[in-house]
C-alpha positions as CSV (number, residue, x, y, z in Angstrom):
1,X,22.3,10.2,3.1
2,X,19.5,7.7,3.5
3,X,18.8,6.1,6.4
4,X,17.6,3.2,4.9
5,X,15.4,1.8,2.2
6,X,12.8,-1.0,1.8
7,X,10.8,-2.5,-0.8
8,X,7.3,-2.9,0.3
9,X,5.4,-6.0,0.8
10,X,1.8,-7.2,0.8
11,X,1.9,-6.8,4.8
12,X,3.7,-3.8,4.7
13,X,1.0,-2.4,2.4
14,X,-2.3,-3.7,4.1
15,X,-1.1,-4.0,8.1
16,X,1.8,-2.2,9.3
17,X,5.3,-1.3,8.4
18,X,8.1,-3.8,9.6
19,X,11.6,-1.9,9.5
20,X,14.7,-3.5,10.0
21,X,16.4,-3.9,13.6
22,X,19.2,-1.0,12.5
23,X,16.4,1.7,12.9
24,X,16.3,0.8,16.6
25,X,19.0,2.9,17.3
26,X,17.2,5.9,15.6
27,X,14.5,5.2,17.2
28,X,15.5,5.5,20.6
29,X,15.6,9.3,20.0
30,X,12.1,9.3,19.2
31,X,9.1,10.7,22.2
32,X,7.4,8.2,23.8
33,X,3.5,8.1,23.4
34,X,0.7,5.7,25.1
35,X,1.4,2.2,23.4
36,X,4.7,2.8,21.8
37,X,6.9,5.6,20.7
38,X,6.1,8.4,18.1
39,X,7.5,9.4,14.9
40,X,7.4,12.1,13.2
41,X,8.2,12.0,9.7
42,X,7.7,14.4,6.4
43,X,6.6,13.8,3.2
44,X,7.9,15.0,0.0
45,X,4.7,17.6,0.1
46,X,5.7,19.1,3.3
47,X,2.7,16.7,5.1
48,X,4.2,15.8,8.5
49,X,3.1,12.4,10.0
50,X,2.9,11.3,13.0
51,X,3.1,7.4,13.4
52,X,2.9,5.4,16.4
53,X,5.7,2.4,16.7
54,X,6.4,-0.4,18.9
55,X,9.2,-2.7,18.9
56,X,8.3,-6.6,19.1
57,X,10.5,-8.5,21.3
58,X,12.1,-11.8,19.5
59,X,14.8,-13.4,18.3
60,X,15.4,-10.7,15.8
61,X,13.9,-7.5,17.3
62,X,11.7,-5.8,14.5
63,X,10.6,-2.3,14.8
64,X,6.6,-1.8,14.0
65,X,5.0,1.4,12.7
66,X,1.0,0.6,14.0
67,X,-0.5,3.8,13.6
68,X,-0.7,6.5,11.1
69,X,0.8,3.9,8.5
70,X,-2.4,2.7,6.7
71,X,-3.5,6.2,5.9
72,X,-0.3,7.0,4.5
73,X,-0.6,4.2,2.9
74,X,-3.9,5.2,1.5
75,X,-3.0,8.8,0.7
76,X,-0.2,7.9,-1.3
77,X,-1.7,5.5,-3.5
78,X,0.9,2.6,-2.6
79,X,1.4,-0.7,-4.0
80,X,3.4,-3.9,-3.5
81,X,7.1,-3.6,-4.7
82,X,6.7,-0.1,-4.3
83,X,9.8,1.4,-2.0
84,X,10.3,3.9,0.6
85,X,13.4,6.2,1.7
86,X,13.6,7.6,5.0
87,X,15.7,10.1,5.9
88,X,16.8,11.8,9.2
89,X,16.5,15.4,9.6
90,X,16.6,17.9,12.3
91,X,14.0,20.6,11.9
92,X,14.2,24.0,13.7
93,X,10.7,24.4,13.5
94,X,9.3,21.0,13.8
95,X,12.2,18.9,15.6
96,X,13.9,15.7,14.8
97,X,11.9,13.5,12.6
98,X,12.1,12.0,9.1
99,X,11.7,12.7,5.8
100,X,10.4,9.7,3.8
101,X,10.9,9.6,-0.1
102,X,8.2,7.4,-2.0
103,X,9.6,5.1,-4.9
104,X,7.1,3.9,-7.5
């Protein structure tokens, strides 16, 4: 089951990735880091990557993904109205992180 799914936009492509508030929760789970919280998450290749996230305070909380993203970014080839699908998973080998499905 996905966790969730979002259509990208131009920000999301050239800046960082905003996620909605209801991947806080998940979130929470995550290891801190220096400037934010870490994030492991796996491609559909088997490339596991570590992003760096911070959560801006607000009116509507907004969780950030600030480092890591823009290469991904890059490495996939990814465009505006292109879409992403994470997914949680519990590794034995690697421990919890995501799984991230790229929709073109």
């Amino acid at each position: 089951m996905a966790s969730f799914f979002k259509v990208l936009t131009k920000i999301d492509i050239e800046r960082t990735l905003s996620l909605p508030d209801s991947c806080l929760q998940a979130l929470q789970q995550s290891q801190r880091s220096h400037g934010g919280k870490k994030l492991k998450v796996k491609d559909d290749i088997g490339i596991l990557w570590n992003f760096r996230c911070t959560i801006r305070p607000g009116a509507v909380r907004r969780l950030h993904i600030v480092s890591g993203w823009v290469q991904f970014v890059r490495f996939k080839r990814l465009n505006t109205g292109d879409a992403i699908v994470l997914y949680k998973d519990d590794d034995t080998v690697t421990g919890p992180h995501y799984k991230i499905e790229v929709v073109k």
